[in-house]
C-alpha positions in Angstrom: 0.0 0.0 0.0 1.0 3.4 -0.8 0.5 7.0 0.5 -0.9 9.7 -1.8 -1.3 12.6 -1.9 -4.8 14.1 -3.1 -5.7 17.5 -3.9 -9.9 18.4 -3.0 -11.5 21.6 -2.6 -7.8 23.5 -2.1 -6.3 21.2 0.5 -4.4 18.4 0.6 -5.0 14.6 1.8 -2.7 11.8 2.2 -4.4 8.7 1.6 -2.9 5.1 1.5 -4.1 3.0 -1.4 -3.3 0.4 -4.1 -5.1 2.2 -6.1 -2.5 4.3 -9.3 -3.0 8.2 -8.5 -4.5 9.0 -11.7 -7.1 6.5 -11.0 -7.4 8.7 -7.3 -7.2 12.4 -8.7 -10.1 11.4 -11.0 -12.5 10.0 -8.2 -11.4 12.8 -6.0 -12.4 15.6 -8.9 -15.7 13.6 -10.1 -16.6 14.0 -6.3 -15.1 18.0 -6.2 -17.3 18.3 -9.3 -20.8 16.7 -8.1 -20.3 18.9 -5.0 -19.7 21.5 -7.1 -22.6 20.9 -9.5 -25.2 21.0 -6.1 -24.2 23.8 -4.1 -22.5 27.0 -3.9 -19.3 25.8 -2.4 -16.0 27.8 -2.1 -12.6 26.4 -3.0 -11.5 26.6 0.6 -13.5 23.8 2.1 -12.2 21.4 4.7 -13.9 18.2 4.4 -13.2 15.4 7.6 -10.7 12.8 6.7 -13.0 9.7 7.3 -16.0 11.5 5.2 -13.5 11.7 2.3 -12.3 8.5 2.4 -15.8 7.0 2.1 -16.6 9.4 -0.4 -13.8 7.9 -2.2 -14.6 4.9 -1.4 -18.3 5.1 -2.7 -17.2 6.7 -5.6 -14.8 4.1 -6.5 -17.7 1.0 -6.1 -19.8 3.6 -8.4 -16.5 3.4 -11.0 -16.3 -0.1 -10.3 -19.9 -1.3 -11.4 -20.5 1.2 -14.1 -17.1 -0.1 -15.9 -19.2 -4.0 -15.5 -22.3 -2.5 -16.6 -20.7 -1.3 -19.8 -18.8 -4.7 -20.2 -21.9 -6.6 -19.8 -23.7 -5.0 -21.9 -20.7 -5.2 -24.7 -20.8 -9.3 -24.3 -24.5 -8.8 -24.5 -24.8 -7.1 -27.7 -22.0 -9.0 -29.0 -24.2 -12.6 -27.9 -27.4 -10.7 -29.3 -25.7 -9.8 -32.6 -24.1 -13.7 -32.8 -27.5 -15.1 -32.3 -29.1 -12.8 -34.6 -26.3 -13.6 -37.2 -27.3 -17.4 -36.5 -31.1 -16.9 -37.1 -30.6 -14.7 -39.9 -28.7 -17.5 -42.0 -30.8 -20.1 -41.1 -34.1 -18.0 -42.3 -31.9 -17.3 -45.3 -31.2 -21.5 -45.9 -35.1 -22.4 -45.3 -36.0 -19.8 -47.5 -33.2 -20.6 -50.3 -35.2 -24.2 -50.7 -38.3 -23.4 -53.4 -41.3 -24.6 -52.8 -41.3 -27.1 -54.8 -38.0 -28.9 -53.2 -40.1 -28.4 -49.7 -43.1 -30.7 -51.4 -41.0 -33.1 -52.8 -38.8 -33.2 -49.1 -42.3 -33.4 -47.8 -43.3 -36.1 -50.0 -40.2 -37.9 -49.6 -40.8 -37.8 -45.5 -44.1 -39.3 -45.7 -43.2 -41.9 -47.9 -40.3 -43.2 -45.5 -43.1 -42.7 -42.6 -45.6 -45.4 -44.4 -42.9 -47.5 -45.4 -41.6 -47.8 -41.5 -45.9 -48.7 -41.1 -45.6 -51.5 -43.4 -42.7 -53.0 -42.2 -43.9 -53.5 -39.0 
């Protein structure tokens, strides 16, 4: 684990993480900014260490399962587009037989069918 430090509202925090300090800076601005976005907040602001941290912390689960979401949902569509692929080319080989060739598969079938009667 290693000690970073983070810049929010003006002031600085050392934090100990695994985390890279990119990774860090951006939680800790996405946070800045939401604050930002909801009040009228100066840049001098001293927030409690242990209310930072879990904002942190928060906002990295939030990171977390958004960057899932958006991976499930790329193996989804890629699954959904596979399958539609699949049913597409079958539709295509049913429909490529002519009518005809259907009657005479048709025929065929029912002939087999009463010969396995008569055989019995």
């Amino acid at each position: 684990m290693k000690r970073l430090k983070i810049r929010f509202f003006d002031n600085d925090y050392i934090i100990k993480t695994d985390a890279e300090e990119d990774y860090v800076q951006k939680i800790a601005s996405f946070i800045e900014n939401k604050v930002k976005e909801i009040s009228k907040v100066e840049n001098q602001m001293v927030v409690p260490r242990s209310f930072l941290l879990a904002m942190l912390k928060i906002t990295d689960d939030y990171f977390r399962v958004e960057k899932d979401f958006e991976e499930f949902k790329d193996r989804a569509e890629e699954k959904s587009n596979r399958l539609l692929q699949i049913l597409e080319s079958s539709l295509t080989e049913s429909e490529s037989f002519s009518s005809s060739d259907g009657t005479r598969r048709e025929e065929s079938g029912r002939e087999e069918l009463e010969d396995s009667f008569k055989h019995r």
